[in-house]
Backbone bond lengths (Angstrom), bond angles and torsions (degrees), N, CA, C in turn:
res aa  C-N    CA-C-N  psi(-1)  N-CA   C-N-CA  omega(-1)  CA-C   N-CA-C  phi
1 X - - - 1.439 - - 1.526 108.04 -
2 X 1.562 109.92 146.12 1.990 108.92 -163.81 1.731 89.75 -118.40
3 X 1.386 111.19 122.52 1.243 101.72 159.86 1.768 119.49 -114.59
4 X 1.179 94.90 153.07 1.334 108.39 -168.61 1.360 103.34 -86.58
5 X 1.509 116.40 124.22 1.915 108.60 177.29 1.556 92.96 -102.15
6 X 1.056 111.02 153.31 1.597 122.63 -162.04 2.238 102.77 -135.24
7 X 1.176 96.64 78.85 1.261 94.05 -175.25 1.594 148.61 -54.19
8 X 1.127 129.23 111.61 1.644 117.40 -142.74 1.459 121.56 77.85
9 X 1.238 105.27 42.38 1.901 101.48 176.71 1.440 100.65 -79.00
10 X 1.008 119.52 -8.20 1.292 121.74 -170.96 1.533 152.07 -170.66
11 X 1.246 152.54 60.97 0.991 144.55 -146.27 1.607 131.12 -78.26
12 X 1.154 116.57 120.43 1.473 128.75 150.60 1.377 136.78 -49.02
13 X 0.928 120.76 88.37 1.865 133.87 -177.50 1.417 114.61 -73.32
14 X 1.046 111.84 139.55 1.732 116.91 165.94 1.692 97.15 -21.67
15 X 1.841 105.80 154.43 1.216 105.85 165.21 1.868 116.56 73.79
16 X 1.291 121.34 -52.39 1.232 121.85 172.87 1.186 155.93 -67.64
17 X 1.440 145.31 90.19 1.149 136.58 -163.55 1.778 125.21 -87.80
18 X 1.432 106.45 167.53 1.248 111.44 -166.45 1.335 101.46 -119.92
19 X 1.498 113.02 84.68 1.804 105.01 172.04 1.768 134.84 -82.58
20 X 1.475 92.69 8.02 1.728 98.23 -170.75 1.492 89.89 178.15
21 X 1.335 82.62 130.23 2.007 100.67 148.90 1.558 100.89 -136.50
22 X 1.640 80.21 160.73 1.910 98.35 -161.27 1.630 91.31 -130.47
23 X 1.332 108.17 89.15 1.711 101.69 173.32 1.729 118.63 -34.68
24 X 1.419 108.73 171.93 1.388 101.36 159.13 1.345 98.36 -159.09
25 X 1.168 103.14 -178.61 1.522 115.55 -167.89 1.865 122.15 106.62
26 X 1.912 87.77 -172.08 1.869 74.36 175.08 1.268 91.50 -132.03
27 X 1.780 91.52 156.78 1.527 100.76 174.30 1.570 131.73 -87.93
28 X 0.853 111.71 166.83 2.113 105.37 177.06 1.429 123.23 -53.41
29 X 1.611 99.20 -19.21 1.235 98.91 -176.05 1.302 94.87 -136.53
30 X 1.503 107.17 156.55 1.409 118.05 169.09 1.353 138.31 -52.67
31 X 1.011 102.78 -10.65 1.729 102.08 -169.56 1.425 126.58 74.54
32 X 1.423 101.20 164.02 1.727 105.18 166.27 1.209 98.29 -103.24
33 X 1.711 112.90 -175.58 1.352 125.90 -147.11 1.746 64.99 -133.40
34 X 1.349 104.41 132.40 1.781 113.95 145.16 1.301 123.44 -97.22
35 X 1.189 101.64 173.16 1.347 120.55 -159.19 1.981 98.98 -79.68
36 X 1.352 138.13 129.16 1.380 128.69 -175.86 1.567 91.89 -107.80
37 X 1.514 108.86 154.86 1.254 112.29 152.02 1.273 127.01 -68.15
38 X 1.559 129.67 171.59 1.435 127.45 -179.79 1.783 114.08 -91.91
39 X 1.115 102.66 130.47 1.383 113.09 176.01 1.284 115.41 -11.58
40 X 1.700 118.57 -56.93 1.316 112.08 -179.81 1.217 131.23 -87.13
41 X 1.224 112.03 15.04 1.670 124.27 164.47 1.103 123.49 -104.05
42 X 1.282 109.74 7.00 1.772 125.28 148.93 1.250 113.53 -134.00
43 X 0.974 135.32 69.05 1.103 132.85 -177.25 2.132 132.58 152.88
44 X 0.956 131.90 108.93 1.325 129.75 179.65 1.731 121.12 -49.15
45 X 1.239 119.14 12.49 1.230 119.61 -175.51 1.043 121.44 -64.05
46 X 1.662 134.49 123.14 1.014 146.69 164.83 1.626 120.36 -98.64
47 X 1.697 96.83 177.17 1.712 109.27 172.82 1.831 111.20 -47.88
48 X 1.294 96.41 -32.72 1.717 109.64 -168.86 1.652 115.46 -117.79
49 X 1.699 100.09 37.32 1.892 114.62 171.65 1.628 86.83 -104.91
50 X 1.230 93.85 152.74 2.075 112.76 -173.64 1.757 84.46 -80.53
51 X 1.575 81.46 139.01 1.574 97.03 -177.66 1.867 108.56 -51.22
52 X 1.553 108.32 -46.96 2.005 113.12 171.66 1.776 110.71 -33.06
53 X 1.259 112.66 -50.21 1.751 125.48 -173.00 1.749 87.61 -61.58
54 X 1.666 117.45 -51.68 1.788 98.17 -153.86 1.717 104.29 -88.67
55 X 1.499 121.81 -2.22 1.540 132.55 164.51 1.713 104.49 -73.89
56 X 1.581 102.01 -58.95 1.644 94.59 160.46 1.421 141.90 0.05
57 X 1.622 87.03 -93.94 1.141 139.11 175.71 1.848 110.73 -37.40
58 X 1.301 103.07 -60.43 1.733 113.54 175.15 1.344 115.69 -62.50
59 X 1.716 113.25 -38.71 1.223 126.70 179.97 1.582 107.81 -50.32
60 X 1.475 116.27 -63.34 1.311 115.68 -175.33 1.659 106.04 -66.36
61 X 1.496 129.95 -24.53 1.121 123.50 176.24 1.833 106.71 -48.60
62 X 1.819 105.70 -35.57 1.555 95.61 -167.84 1.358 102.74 -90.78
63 X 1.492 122.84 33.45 1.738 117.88 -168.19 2.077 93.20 -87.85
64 X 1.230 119.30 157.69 1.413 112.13 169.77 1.185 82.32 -78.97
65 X 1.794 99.81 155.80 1.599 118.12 160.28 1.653 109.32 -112.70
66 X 1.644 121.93 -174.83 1.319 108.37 -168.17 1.765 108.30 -92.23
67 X 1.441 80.22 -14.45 1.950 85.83 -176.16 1.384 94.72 -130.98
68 X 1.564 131.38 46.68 1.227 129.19 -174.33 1.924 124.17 -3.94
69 X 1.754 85.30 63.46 1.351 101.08 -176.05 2.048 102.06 -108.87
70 X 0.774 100.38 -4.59 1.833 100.60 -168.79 1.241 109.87 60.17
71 X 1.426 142.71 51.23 1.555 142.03 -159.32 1.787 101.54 -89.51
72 X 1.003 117.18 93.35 1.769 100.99 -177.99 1.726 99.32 163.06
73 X 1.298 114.77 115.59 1.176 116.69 151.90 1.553 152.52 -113.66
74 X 1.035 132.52 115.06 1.700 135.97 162.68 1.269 141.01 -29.26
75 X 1.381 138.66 99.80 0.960 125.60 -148.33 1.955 89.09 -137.86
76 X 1.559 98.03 107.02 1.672 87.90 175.70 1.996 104.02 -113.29
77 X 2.055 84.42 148.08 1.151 102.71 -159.54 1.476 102.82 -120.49
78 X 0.955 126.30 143.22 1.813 127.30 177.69 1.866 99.01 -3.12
79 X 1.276 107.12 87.74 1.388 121.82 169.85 2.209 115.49 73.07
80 X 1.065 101.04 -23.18 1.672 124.99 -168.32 1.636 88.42 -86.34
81 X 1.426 97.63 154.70 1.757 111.41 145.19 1.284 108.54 -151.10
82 X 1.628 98.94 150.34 1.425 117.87 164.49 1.051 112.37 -101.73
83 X 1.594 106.45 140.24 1.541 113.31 176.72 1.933 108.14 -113.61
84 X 0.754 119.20 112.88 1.401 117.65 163.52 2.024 123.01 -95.15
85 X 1.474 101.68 159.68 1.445 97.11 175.68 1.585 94.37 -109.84
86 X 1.660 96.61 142.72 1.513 117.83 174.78 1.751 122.15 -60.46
87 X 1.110 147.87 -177.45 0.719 126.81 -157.76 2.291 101.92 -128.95
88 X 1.616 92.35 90.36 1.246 96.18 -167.02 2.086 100.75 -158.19
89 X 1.529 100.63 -178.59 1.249 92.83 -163.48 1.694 92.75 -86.30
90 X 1.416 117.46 144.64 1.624 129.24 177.61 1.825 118.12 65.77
91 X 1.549 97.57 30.04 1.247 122.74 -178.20 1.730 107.55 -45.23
92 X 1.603 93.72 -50.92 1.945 102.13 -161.15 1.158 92.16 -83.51
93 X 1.482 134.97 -13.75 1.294 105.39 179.62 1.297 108.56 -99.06
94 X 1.245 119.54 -5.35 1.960 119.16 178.82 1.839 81.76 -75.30
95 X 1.510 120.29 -73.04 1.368 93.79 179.54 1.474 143.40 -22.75
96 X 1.476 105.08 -64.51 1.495 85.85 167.16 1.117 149.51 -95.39
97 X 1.270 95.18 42.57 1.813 134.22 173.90 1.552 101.48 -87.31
98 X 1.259 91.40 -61.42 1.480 115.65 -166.37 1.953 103.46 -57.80
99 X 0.986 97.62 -61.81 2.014 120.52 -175.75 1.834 87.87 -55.85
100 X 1.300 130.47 -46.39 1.274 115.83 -161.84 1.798 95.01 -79.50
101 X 1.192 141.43 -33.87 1.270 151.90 169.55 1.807 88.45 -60.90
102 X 1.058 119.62 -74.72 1.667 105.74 -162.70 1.589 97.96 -51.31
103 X 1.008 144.42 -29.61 1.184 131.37 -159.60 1.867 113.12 -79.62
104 X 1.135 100.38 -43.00 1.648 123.11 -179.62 1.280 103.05 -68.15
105 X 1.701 118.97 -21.46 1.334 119.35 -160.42 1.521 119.54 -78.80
106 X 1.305 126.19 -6.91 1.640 123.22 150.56 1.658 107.81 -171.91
107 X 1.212 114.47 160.52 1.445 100.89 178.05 1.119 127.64 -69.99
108 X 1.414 109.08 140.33 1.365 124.13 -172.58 1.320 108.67 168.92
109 X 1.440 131.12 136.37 1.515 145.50 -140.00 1.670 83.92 -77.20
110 X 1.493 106.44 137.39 1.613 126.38 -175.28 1.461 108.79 -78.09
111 X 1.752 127.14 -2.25 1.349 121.36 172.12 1.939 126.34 -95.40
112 X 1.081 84.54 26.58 1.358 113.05 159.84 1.484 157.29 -21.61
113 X 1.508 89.78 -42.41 1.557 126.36 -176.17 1.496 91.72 -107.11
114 X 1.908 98.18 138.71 1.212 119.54 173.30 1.379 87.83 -123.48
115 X 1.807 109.33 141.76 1.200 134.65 167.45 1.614 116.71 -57.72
């Protein structure tokens, strides 16, 4: 595999830290497909969740995580959802990996999330 170093993508200033980078792009090759968890092991979805919550819901299933563990669950409530992080190392940031994937994941107004 050839990676490209790209010089000055970015600078660091006094004071600032760097807790995560999230590559992007595509690779040369296609990839494998991993294995996802099942809807209801992240998530409260039932026969009677609005079809937008269970498109959601899968969407963030296909988000990368940091330890491709799926750590984070969904919990929708009279129109609202809560999202919590699971209980593992780089949890909040698979969440808001995950929450930025649920959000993109079908239409439906982005104020969504209850605290």
């Amino acid at each position: 595999m050839t990676y490209k170093k790209i010089p000055n993508a970015f600078t660091i200033n006094k004071g600032e830290r760097i807790y995560i980078v999230v590559p992007l792009g595509y690779g040369t090759v296609q990839g494998i497909q991993h294995k996802s968890k099942d809807l209801k092991a992240v998530s409260n979805i039932g026969d009677d969740s609005p079809s937008w919550f269970k498109d959601r819901v899968n969407a963030a299933l296909l988000a990368p995580t940091a330890m491709n563990r799926q750590k984070f669950y969904f919990r929708y409530n009279n129109g609202k959802v809560i999202a919590k992080p699971g209980l593992a190392m780089y949890s909040k940031i698979d969440l808001g990996i995950a929450k930025y994937h649920f959000e993109v994941g079908a239409d439906k107004d982005s104020s969504i999330f209850e605290n």
